[in-house]
N, C-alpha and C positions, 0 to 999 in steps of 0.2 A: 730250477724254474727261473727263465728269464724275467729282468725287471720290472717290466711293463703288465707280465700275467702278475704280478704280487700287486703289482698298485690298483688293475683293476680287481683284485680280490678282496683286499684291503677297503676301495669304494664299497664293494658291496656289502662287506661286515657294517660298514657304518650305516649305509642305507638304511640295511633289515634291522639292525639295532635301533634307529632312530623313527625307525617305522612302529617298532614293537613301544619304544616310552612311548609315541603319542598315542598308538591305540589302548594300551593298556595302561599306566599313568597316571591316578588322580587329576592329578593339577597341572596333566600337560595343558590341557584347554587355555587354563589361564597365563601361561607362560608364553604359549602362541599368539595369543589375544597381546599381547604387550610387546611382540615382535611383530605386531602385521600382520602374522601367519593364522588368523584364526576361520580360515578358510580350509585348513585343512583337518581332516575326522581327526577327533578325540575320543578317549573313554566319557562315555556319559553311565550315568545311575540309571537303571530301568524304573520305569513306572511303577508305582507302587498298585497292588491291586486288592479285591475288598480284604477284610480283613488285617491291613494292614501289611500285606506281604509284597514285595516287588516281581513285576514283571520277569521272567528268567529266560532263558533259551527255549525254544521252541512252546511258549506260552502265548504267545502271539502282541501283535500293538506296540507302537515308536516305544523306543527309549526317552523317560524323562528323566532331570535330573530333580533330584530330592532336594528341598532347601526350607529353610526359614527364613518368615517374611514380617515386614510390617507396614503397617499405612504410614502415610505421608500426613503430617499435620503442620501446621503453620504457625510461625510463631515473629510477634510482633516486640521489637527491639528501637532504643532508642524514645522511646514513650516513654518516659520519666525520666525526670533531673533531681538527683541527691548530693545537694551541698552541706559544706558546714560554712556559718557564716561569723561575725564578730558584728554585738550591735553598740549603735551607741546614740546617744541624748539626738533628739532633734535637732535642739539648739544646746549650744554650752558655751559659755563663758565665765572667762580668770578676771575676778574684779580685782582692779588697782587702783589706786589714788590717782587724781589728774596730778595734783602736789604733794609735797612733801610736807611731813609735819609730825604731830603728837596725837599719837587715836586717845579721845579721850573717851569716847561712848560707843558700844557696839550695839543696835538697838533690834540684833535678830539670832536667832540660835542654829546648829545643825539640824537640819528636818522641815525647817521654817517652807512654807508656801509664801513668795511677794511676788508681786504684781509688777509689771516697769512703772519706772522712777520712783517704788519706795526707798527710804533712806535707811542703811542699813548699818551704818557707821557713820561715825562724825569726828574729827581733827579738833584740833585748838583752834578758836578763830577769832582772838582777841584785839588782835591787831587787825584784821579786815571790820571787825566790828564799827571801830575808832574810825575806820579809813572811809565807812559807808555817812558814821554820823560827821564826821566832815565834809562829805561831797553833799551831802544833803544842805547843812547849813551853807555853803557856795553858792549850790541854787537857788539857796530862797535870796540869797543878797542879789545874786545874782536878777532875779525876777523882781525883786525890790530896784532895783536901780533902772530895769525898763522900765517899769513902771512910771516910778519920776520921770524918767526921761520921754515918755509918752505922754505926757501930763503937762509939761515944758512944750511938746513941741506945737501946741494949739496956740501959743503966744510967742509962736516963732521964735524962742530965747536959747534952744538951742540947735544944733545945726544936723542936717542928713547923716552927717559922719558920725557922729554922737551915736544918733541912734540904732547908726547902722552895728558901731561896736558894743554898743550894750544888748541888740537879738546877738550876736556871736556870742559873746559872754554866757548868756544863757545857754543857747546850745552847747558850748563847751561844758559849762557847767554838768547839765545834763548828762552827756556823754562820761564825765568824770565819775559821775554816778551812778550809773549802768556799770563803767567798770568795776566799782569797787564792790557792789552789786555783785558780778560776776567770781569775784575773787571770794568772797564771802561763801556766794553759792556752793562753791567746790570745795569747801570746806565739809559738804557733807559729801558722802560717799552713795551713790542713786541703785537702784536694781538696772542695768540698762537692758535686761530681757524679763517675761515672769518664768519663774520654774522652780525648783526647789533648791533649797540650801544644802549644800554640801559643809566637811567639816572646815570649822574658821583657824584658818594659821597662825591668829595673832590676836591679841589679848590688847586690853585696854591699858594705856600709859605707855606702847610700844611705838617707838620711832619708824614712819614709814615712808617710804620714798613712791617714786613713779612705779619701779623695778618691784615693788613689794605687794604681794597677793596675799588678797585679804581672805577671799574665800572664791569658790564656785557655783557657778546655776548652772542647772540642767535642766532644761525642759524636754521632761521625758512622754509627753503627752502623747507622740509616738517616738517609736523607736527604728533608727535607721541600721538596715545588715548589710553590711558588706561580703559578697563573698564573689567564688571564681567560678566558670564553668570552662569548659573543654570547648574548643575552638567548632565542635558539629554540629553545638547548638547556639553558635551567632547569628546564624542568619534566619533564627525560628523566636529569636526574644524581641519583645517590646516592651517600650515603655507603657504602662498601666495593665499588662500579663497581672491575672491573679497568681499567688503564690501562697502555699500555707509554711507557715515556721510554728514548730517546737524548742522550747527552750530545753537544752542538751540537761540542765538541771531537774528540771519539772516535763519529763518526755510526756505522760499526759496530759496536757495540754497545751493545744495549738490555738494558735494564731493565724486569721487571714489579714492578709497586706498585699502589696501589686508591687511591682516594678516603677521605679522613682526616676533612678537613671542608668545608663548604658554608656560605659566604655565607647569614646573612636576608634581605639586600635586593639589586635591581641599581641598578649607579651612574647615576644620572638624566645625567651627563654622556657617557660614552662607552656606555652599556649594553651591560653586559654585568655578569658577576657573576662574583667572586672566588672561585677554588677554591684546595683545597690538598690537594695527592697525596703520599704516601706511599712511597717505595722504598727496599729494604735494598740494604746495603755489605758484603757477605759479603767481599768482597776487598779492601776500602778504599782503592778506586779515584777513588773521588767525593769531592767536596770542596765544605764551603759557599761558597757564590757563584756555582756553576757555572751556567751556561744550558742548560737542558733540552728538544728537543721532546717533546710530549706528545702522545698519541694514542689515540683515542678510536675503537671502532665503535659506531653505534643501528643499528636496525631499517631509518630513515628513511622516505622518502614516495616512490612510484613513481610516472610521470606518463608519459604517449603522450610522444614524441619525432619531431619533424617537419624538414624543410630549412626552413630558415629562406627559401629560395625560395616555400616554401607557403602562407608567411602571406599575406594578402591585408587589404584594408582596406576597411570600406563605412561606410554613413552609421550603423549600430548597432555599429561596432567591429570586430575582427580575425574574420578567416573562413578558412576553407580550404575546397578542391574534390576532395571524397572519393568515387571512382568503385565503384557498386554497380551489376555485372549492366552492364556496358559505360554506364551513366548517371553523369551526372555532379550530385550534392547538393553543397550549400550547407551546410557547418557552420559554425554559432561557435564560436570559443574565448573559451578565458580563458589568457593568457600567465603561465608562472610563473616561467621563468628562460631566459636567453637565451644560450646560448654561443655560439663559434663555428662549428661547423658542425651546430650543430642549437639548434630550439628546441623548451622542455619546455610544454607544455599542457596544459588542464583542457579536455576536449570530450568529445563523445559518440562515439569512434574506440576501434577495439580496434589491438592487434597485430598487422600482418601486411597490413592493409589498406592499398590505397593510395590514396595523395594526389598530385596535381598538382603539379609543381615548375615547368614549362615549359608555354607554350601554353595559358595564362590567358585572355588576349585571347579566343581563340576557344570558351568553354567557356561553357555558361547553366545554369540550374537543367532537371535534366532532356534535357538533351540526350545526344546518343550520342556517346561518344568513342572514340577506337582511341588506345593506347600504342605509342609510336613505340620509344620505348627505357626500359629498368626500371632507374632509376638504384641502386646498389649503396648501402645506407644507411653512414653513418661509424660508429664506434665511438661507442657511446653514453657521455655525459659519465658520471664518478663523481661520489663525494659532493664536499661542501663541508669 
């Protein structure tokens, strides 16, 4: 047999071969469909008739193909924010001495509630003591000798300069004694905010410099949370957003607070961006350093929700087989989040419509299908 009749024999074995997979074939349909080719007959499933039996040859009515189906439901993502945050004092401050000196009296305990500028320590001040009752005595000479000297000047006996240096005298005086005044004063140690007393570092008769911290206040009247969020929800925060926290300690019971302030930038390393929320201590239960969750509702974004059996795969990307009027269309998607028993998409599907989960293989663009069983959809995923 010359060359030519082998190779067109050869064509034809492939022909009729590849004629017989698509007609006969399961899942040629979908292997066409993914080549372009879904134009050309496959085997399809005949219709099922009552009783539950399918369509056969000479039984009459199209071929459908058999599949399992479920609705489309919607599911909203992105509507909720779950942080963990770290809180701390309103206000807090490390009290120090302005000077340096000998604590002789400590006049508040740990636990103490003071008010600003109670005095809650005091130095040695014996020497500022001496230094006040000197400036004092200066100014009385001091106002003693105006005196005279205003008293003189009605009989002219002494002169403009006279008196001009005995008001200086006094003012200096004066001023001498404001300072010594001032030196004295800071011999006591003042609350400079109100809150409550933390433990005291140092004990009475201890030598204490500028450098040397006596104790803490905090004013915990509220309490401020620092915490992160994810760079999706910058441009959804404000300042004064309500917000509820729980303390990671005590998870039954929450707390409402708002938004205080907001980060200007997000961190190019972890992105996301620094918040800091706000909640009052009416019971003074909360304590700086505590760990907080945070909790957040937005609006969020709602998106078709499908079995993750629906997705499909072709040469332009992820598809599903959405049954209109017993036919079966071809959509694409666009995938936006993938949980476990569903996945969320961006397509052309409403609510309520079903999609294929089973029984792909035999389904084409446009063909007739029958739904064997309506698979019940799962609880659709919440926020993030």
């Amino acid at each position: 047999m010359s060359l030519w009749k082998q190779l067109v024999l050869l064509v034809i074995v492939v022909l009729v071969a590849a004629g017989l997979w698509a007609r006969f074939f399961p899942g040629a349909g979908d292997v066409l469909a993914r080549l372009g080719l879904d134009w050309l007959p496959v085997a399809a499933a005949p219709a099922p008739q009552a009783g539950g039996r399918q369509a056969g040859p000479g039984q009459g009515g199209p071929a459908q193909a058999l599949v399992v189906a479920q609705p489309v439901t919607r599911a909203t993502i992105n509507d909720r924010l779950i942080a963990i945050g770290s809180g701390r004092a309103n206000n807090s401050v490390v009290v120090s001495p302005v000077v340096t000196g000998r604590l002789t009296e400590v006049l508040v305990q740990s636990g103490d509630q003071v008010q600003q500028g109670d005095v809650i320590a005091r130095l040695d001040s014996d020497a500022e003591e001496i230094a006040v009752d000197r400036a004092r005595i200066a100014l009385d000479d001091a106002n003693a000798r105006l005196a005279r000297v205003t008293a003189l000047a009605s009989s002219n006996t002494v002169t403009a300069v006279q008196r001009t240096e005995a008001e200086l005298a006094v003012r200096n005086a004066s001023l001498a004694l404001r300072d010594a005044e001032l030196m004295l004063e800071r011999r006591s140690v003042r609350a400079p905010i109100p809150g409550i007393v933390g433990i005291i570092g140092v004990t009475q008769g201890n030598y204490v410099t500028t450098q040397s911290e006596i104790l803490t206040i905090d004013d915990r009247s509220r309490i401020l949370v620092d915490f992160t969020v994810p760079e999706r929800f910058a441009a959804q925060l404000r300042v004064g957003d309500a917000i509820s926290a729980a303390s990671v300690a005590r998870p039954d019971q929450v707390y409402a607070g708002e938004i205080s302030a907001i980060d200007n930038r997000i961190d190019a390393a972890s992105r996301t961006l620094r918040v800091q929320a706000r909640i009052t201590n009416p019971a003074d239960t909360l304590r700086a350093g505590m760990s907080f969750r945070i909790e957040m509702r937005f609006p969020g974004d709602s998106f078709p929700a499908v079995s993750p059996l629906a997705i499909q795969w072709g040469t332009d990307g992820a598809y599903i087989w959405k049954i209109e009027a017993g036919s079966a269309r071809r959509v694409p998607v666009r995938i936006i989040q993938r949980n476990t028993d569903s996945v969320l998409v961006d397509a052309a599907i409403a609510e309520g419509e079903m999609v294929v989960t089973e029984g792909v293989h035999a389904v084409r663009e446009g063909g007739s299908v029958a739904i064997a069983v309506a698979d019940q959809p799962s609880a659709a995923p919440g926020g993030t």
